[in-house]
KEKE-3310 file (N, C-alpha, C; in steps of 0.2 Angstrom, whole numbers, plus 5000, padded with zeros to 4 digits):
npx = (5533:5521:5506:5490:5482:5470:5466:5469:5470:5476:5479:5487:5499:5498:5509:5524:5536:5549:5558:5561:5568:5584:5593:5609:5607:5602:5593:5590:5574:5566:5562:5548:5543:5533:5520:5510:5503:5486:5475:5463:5456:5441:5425:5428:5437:5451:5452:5452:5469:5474:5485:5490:5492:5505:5501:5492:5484:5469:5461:5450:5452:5449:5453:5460:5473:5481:5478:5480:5492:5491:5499:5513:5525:5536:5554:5565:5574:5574:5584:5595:5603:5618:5612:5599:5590:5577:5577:5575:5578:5577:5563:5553:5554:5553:5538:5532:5537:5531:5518:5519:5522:5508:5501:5503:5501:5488:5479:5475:5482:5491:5484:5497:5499:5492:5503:5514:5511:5506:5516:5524:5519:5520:5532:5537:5529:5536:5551:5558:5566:5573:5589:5605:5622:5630:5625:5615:5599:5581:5570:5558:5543:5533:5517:5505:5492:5477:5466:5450:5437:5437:5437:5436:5445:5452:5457:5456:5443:5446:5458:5473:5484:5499:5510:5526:5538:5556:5566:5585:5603:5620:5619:5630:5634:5645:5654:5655:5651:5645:5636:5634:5620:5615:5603:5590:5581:5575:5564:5558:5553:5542:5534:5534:5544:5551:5541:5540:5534:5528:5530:5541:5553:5549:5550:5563:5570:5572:5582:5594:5595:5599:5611:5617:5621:5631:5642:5640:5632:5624:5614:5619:5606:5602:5597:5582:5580:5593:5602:5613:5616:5618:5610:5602:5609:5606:5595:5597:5603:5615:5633:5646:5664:5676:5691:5693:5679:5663:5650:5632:5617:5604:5589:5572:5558:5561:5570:5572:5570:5581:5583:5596:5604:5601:5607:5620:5625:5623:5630:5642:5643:5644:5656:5663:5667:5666:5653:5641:5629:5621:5617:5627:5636:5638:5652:5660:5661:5669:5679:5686:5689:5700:5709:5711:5707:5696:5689:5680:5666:5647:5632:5619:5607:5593:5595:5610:5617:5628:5636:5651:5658:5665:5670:5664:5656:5653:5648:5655:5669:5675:5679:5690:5690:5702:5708:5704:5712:5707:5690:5676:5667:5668:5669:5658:5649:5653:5648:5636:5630:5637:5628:5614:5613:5615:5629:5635:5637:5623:5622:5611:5600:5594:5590:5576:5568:5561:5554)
npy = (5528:5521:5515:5514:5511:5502:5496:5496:5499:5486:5483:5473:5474:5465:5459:5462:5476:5475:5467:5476:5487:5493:5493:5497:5509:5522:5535:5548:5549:5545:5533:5522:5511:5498:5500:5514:5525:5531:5542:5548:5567:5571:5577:5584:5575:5561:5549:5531:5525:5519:5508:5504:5498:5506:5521:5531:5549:5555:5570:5584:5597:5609:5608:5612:5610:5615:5629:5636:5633:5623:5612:5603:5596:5580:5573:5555:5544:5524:5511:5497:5486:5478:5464:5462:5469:5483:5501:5516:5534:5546:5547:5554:5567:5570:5569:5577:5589:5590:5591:5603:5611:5607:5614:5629:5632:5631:5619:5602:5594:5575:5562:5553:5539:5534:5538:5533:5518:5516:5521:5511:5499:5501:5501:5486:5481:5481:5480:5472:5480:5490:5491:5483:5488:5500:5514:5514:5516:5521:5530:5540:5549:5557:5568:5580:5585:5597:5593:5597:5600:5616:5633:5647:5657:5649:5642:5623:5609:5596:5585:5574:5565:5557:5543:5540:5529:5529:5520:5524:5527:5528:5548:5557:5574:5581:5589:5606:5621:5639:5651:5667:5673:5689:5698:5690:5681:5667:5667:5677:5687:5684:5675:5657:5651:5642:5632:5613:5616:5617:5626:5633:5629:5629:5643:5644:5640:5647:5657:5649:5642:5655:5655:5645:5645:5655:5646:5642:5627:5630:5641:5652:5657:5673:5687:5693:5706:5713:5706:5703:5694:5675:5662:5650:5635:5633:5619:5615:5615:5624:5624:5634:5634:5641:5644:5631:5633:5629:5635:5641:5647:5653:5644:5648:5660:5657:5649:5631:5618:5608:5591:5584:5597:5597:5586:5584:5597:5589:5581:5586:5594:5584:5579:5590:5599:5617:5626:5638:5644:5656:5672:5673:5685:5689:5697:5691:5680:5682:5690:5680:5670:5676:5679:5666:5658:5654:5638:5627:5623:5616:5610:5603:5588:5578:5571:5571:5569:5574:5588:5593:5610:5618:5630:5648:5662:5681:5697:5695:5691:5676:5664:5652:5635:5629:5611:5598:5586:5578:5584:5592:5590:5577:5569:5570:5567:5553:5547:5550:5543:5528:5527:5528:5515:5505:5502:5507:5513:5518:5534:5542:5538:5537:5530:5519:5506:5498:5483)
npz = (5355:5355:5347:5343:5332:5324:5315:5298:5280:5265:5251:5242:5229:5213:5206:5207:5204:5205:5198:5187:5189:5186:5199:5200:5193:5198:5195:5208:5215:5204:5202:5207:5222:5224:5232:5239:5253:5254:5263:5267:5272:5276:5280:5294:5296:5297:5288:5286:5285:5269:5262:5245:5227:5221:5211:5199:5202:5205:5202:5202:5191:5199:5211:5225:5227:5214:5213:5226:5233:5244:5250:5258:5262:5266:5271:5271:5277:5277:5281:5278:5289:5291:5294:5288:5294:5296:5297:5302:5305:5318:5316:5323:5323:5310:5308:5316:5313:5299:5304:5310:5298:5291:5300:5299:5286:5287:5286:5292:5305:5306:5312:5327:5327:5315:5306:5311:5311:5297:5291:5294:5290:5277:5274:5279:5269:5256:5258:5251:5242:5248:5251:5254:5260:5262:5259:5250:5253:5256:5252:5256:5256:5260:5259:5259:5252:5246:5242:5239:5226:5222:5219:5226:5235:5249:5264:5261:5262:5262:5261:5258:5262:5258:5257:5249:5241:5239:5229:5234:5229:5235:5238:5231:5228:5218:5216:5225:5223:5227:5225:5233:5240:5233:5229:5227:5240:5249:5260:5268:5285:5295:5285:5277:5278:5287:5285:5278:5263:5249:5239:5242:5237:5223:5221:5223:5212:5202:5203:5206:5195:5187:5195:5190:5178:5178:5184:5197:5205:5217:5228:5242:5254:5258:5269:5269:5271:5274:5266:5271:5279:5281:5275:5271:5262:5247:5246:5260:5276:5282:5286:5296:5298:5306:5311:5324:5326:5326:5315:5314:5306:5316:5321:5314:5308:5296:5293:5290:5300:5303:5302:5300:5303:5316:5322:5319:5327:5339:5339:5336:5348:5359:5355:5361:5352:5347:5347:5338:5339:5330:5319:5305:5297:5281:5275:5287:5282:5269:5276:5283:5274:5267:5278:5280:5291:5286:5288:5283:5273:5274:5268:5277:5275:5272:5261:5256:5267:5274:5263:5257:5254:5240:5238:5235:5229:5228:5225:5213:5216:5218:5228:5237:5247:5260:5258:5266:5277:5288:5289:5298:5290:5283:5296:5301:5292:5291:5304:5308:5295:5301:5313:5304:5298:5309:5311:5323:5339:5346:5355:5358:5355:5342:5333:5325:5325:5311:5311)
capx = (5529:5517:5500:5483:5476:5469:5461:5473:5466:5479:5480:5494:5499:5496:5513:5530:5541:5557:5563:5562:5575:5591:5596:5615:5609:5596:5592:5586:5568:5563:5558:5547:5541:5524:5514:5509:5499:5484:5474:5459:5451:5433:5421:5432:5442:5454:5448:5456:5475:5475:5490:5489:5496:5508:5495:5492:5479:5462:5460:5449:5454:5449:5458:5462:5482:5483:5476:5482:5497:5493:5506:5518:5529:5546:5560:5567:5574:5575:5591:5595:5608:5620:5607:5593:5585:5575:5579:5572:5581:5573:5553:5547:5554:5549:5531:5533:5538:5524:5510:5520:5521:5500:5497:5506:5497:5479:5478:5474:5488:5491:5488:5503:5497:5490:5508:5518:5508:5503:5522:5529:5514:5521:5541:5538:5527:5539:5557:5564:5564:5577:5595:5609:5626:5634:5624:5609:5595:5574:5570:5551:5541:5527:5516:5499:5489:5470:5459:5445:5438:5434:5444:5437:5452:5451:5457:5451:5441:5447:5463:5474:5489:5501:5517:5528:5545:5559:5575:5590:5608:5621:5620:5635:5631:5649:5659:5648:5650:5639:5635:5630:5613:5613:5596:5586:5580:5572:5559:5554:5552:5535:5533:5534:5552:5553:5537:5544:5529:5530:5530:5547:5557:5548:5553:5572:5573:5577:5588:5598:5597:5603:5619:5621:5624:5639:5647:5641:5630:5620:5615:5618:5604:5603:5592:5577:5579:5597:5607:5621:5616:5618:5603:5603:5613:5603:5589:5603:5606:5622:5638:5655:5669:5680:5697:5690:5672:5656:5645:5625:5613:5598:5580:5568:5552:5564:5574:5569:5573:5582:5586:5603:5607:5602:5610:5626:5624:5623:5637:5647:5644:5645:5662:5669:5670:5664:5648:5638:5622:5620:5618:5633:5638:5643:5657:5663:5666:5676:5686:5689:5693:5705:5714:5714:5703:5689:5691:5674:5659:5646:5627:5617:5602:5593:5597:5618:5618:5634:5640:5658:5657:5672:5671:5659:5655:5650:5649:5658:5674:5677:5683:5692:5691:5707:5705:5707:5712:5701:5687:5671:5661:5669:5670:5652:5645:5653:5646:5629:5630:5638:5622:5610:5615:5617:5635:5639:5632:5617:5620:5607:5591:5591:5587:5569:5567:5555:5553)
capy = (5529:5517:5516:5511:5510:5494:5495:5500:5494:5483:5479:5471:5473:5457:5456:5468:5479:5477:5465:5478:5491:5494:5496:5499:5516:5524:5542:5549:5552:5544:5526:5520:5506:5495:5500:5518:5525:5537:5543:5557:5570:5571:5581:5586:5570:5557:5543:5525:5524:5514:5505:5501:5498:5514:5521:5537:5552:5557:5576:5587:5602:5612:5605:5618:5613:5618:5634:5640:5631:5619:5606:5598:5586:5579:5569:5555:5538:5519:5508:5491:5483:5470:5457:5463:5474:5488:5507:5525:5537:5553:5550:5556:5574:5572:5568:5582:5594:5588:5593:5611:5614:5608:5619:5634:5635:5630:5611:5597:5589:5570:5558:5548:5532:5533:5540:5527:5514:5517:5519:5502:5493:5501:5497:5481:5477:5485:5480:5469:5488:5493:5486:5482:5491:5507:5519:5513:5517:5522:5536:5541:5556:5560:5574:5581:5591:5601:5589:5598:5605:5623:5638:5649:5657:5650:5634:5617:5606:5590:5583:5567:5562:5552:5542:5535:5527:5529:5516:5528:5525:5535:5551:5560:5579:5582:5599:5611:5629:5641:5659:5668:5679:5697:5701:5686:5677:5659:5667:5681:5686:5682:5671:5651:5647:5636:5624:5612:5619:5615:5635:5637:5625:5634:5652:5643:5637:5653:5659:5642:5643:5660:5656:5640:5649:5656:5641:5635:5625:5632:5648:5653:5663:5678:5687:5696:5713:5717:5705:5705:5686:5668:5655:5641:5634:5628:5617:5612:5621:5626:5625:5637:5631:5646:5639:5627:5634:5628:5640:5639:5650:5651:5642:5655:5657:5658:5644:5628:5617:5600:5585:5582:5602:5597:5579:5588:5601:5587:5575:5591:5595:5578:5578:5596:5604:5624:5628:5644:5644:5663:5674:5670:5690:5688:5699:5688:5675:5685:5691:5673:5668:5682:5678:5660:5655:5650:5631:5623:5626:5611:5606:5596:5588:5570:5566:5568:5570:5581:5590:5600:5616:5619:5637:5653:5669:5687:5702:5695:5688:5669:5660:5644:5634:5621:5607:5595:5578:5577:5590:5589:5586:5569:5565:5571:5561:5546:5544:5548:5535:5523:5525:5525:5509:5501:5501:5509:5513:5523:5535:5547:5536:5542:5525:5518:5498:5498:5477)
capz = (5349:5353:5344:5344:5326:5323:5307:5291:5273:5265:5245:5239:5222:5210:5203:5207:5197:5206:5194:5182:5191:5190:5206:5199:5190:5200:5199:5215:5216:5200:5201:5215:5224:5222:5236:5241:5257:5257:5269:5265:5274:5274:5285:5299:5302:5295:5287:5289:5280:5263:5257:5241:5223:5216:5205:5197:5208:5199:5208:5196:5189:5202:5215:5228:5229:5209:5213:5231:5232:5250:5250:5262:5262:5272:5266:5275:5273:5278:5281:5279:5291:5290:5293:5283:5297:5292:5303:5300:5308:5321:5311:5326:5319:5303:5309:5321:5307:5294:5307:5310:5292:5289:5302:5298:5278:5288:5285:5297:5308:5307:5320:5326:5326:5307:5304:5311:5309:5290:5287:5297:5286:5268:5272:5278:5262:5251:5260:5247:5238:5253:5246:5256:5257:5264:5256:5249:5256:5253:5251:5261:5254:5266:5257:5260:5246:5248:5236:5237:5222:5224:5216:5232:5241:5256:5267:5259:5267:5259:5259:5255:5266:5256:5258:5242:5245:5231:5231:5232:5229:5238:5234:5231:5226:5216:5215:5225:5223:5227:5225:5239:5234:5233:5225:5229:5246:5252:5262:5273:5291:5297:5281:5281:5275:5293:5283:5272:5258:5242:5236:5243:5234:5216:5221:5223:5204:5196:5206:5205:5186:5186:5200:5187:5171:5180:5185:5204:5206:5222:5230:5248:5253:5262:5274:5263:5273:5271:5262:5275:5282:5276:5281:5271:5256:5241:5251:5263:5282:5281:5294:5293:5301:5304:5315:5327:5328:5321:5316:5310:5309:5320:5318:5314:5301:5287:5290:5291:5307:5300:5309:5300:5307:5324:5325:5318:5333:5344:5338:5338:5355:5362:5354:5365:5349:5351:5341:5341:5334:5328:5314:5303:5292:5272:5278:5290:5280:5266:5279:5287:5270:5269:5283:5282:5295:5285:5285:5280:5274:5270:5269:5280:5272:5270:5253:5254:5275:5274:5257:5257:5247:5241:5238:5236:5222:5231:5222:5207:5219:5220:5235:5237:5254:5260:5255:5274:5278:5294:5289:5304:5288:5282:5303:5305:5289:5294:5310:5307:5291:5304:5315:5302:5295:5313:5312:5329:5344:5345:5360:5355:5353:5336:5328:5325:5319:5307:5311)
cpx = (5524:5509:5495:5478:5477:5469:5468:5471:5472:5476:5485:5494:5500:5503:5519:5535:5548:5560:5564:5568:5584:5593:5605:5615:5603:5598:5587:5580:5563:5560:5555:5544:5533:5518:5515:5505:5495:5481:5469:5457:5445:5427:5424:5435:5444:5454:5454:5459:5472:5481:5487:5495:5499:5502:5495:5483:5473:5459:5456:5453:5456:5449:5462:5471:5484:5483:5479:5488:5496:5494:5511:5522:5536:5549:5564:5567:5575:5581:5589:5601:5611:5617:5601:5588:5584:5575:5577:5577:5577:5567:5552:5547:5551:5543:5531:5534:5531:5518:5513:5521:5513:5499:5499:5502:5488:5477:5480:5480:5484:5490:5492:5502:5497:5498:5514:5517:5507:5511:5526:5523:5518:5528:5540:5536:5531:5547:5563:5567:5571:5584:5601:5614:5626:5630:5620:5603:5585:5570:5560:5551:5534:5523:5507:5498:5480:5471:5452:5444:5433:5440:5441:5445:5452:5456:5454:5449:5441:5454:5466:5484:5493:5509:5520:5534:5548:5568:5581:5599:5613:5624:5627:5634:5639:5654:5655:5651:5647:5642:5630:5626:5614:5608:5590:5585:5576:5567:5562:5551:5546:5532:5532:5538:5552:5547:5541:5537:5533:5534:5536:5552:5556:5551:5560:5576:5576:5582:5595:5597:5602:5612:5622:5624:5631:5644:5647:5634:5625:5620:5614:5612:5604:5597:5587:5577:5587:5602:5612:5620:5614:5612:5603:5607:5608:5596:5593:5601:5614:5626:5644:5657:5675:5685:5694:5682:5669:5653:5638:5622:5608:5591:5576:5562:5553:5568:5574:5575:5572:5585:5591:5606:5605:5605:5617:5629:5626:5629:5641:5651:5647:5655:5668:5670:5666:5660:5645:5632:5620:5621:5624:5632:5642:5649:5662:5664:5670:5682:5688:5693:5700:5711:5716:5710:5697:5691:5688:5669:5654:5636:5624:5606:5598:5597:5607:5620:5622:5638:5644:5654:5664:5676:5665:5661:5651:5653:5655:5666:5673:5682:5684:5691:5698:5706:5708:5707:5707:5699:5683:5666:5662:5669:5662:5647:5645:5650:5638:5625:5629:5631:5616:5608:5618:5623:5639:5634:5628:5616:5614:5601:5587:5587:5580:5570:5561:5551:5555)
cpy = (5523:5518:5513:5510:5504:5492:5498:5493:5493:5480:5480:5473:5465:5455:5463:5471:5478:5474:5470:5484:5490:5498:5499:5507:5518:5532:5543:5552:5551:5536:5527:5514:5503:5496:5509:5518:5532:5537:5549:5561:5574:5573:5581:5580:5564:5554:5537:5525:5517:5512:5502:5498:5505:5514:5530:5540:5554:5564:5581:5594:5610:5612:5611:5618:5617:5625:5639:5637:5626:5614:5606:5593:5586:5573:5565:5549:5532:5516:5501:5490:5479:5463:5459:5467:5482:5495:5514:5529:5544:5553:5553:5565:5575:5573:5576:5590:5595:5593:5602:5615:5614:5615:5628:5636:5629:5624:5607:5593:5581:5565:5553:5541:5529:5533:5533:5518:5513:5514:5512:5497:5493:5498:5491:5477:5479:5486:5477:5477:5492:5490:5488:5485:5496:5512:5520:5514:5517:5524:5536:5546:5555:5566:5574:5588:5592:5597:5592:5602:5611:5626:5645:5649:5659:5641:5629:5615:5599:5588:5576:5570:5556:5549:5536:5535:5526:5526:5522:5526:5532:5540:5556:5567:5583:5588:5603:5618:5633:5650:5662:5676:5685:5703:5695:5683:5672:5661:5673:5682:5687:5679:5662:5646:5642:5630:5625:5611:5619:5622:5637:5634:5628:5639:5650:5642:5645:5656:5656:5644:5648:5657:5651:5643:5654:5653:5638:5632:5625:5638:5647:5658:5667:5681:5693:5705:5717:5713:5702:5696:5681:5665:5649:5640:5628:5624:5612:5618:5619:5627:5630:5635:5640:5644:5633:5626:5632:5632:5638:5645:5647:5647:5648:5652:5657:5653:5634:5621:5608:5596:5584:5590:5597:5590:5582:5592:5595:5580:5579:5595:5590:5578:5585:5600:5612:5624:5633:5644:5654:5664:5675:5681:5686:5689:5695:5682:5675:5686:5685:5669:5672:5680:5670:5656:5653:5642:5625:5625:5620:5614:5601:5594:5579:5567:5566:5568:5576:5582:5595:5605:5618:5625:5642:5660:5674:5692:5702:5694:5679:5668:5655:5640:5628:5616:5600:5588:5573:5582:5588:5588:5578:5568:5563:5565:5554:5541:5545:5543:5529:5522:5524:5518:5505:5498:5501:5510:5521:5527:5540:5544:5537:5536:5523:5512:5498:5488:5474)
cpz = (5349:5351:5346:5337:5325:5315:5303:5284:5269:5257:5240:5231:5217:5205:5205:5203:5198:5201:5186:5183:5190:5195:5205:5197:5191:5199:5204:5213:5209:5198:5209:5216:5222:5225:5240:5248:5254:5260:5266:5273:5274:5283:5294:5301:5294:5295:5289:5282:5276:5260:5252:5236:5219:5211:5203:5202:5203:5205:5200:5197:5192:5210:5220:5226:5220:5209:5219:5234:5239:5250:5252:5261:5267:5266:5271:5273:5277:5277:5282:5282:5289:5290:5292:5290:5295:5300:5300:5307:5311:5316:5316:5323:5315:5304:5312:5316:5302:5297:5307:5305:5290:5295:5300:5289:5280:5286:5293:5300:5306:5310:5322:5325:5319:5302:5304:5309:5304:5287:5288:5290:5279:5268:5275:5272:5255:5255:5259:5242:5242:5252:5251:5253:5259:5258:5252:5254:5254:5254:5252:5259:5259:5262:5257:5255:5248:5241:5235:5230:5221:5222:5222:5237:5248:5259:5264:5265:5267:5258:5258:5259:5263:5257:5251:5244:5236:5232:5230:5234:5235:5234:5235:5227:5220:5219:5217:5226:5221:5228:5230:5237:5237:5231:5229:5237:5246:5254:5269:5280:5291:5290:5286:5278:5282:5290:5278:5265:5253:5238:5238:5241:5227:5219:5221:5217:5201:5199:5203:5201:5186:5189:5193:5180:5173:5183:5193:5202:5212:5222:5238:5249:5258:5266:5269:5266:5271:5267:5264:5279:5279:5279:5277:5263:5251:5247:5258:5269:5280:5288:5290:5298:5302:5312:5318:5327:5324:5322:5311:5312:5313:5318:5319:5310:5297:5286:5293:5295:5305:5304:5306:5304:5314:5326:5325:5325:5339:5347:5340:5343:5360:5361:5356:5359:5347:5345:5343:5336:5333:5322:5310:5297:5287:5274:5284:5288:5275:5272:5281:5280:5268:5271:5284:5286:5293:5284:5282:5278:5270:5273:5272:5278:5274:5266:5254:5262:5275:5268:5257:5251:5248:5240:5236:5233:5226:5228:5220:5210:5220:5227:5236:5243:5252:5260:5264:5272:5280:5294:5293:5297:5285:5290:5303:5300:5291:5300:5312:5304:5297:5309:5312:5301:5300:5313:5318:5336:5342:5354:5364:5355:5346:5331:5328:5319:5318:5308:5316)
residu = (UNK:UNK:UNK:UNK:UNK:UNK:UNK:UNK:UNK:UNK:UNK:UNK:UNK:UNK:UNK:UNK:UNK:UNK:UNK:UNK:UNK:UNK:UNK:UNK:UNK:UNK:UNK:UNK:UNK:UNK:UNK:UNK:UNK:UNK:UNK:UNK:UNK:UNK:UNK:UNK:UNK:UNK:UNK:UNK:UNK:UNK:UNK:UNK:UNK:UNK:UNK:UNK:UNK:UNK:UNK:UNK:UNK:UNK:UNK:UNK:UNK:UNK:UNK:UNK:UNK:UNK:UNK:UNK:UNK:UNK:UNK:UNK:UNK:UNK:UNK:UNK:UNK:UNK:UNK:UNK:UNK:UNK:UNK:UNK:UNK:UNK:UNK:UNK:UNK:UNK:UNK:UNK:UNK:UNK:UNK:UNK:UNK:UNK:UNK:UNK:UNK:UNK:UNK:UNK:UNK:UNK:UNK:UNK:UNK:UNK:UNK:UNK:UNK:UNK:UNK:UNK:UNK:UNK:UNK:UNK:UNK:UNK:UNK:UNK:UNK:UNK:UNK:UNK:UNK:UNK:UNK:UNK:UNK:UNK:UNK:UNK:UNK:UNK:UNK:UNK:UNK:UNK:UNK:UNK:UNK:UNK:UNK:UNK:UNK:UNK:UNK:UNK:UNK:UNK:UNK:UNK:UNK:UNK:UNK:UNK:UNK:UNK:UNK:UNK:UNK:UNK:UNK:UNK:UNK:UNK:UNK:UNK:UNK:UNK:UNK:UNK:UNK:UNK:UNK:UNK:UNK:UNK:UNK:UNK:UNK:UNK:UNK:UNK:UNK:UNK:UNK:UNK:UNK:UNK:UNK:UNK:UNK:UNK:UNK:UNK:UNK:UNK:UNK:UNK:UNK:UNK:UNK:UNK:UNK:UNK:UNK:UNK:UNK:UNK:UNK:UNK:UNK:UNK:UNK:UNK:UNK:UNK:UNK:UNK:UNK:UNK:UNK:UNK:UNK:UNK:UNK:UNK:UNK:UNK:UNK:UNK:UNK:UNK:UNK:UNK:UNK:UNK:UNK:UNK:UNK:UNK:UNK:UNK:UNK:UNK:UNK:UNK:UNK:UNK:UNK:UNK:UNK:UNK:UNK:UNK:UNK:UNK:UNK:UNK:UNK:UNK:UNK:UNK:UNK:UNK:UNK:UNK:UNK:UNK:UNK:UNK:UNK:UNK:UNK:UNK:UNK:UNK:UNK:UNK:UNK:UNK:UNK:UNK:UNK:UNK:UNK:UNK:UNK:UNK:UNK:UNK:UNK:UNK:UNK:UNK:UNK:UNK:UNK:UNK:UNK:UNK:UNK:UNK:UNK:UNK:UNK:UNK:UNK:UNK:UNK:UNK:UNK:UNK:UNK:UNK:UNK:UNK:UNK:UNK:UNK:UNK:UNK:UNK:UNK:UNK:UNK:UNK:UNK:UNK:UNK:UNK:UNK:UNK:UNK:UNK:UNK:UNK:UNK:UNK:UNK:UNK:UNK:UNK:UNK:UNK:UNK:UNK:UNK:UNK:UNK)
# end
């Protein structure tokens, strides 16, 4: 990941807010730190990144993204070690993803340099913000929106490249059960559920409303043609465990291709335990429940790494999973944590020191 951008515009903020935080009672994704980056696009090419101070955007009215919806983003967080060093975990994916989402809804790739470099400059200016401790972290939004203003439905030709960083505690998702969809889907074959687009997180909420006013708190979804396959859980990939076996669905244009799914896959491997990456049937996880062989089912994301579910609602039956000692999602969280947060060894190259 080495770079060559020399230049980067650099203005500090004239006084800091942390002292105003409670970092004891944070919600995630609601306070943020004191210094942003953007970045415009102006007549075919990407101007010199500006860190600055948090501030509010001035985009007028007719502003392509309000209008045709192109907007990207990733999700991805910072680590502080036992002696104050600062760590990202796989950017080069996140970056890597970003550009295969702009290109995919016809917006300009990013170039690495401006990426890595822009972002090393904001956590270091913003690293007293990253708080020590098992489980704390902070929290990196990457997001590109069409600034041009024009209500023409076409491609912009203006955009803004930003990154805002948000202190987060760990997060712990509670009691998750989840209804797996029978009317509704996440996205569509030849769609662009594989980008992480803004537009596919909206179409998610009502659904979620609906599952919640019956009492889980997620929905699994299913495949938009027949209904008969699982792909992701809530904004989560999703794993089943049925006896020994790990199972995932496949990366496709529906389901979008995450770095804790593929670390997951590769810890799981490394450690001899049997994984199949295929299309997973509804069906076959009633009858595994049935029979007993269903053993786990969880989420793999940024924000909570690995989240158990501890059961699942299909045409109007409930299902409970057993509740284990040594589940592969408390093994697998553990030992991803332990390498975030430079605990353990890193055999994977996963880490990236920010300083």
């Amino acid at each position: 990941m080495e770079t060559t951008l020399s230049k980067l515009n650099i203005e500090k903020a004239k006084s800091s807010r942390i002292n105003q935080v409670d970092f004891d009672n944070l919600t995630f994704g609601s306070v943020f730190t004191d210094h942003m980056m953007v970045c415009d696009y102006r007549d075919g090419a990407w101007e010199t990144p500006s860190i600055m101070p948090y501030q509010g955007l001035t985009l007028e009215p007719s502003a392509r993204v309000f209008h045709y919806g192109q907007a990207v983003f990733e999700g991805m967080k910072a680590y502080k070690d036992d002696d104050g060093k600062l760590w990202l975990f796989r950017p080069d994916e996140n970056f890597r993803r970003i550009n295969t989402s702009c290109a995919r809804l016809a917006m300009p790739e990013f170039p690495e340099d401006y990426f890595f470099d822009s972002l090393r400059a904001l956590l270091q200016l913003d690293k007293e913000w990253v708080k020590p401790g098992y489980g704390n972290s902070l929290y990196v939004r990457p997001f590109v929106i069409a600034s041009q203003p024009s209500v023409m439905a076409s491609p912009a030709e203006e955009y803004k490249f930003i990154i805002i960083l948000s202190p987060a505690q760990s997060y712990y998702g509670g009691e998750v059960r989840v209804k797996i969809a029978e009317k509704y889907s996440r996205a569509a074959d030849g769609g662009f559920g594989y980008a992480k687009a803004a537009g596919n997180y909206a179409g998610q909420f009502y659904p979620t409303q609906l599952a919640m006013q019956e009492g889980y708190q997620q929905v699994v979804w299913t495949d938009s043609n027949t209904h008969e396959y699982i792909e992701e859980a809530g904004t989560m990939n999703v794993f089943v465990r049925i006896g020994d076996t790990l199972l995932t669905g496949p990366t496709n244009d529906k389901i979008l291709d995450g770095v804790t799914r593929k670390s997951v896959i590769e810890l799981a491997k490394d450690q001899g335990i049997s994984v199949e990456v295929r299309p997973i049937k509804v069906s076959e996880l009633v009858e595994a429940s049935k029979n007993n062989t269903l053993k786990e089912m969880f989420g793999s994301g940024t924000a909570a790494v690995i989240n158990p579910i501890l059961g699942f609602g299909y045409k109007g039956e409930r299902y409970e999973l057993p509740q284990l000692d040594n589940s592969y999602a408390g093994r697998f969280k553990k030992q991803l944590m332990d390498i975030q947060y430079n605990k353990s060894e890193d055999k994977f190259g996963w880490r990236y020191a920010v300083d």
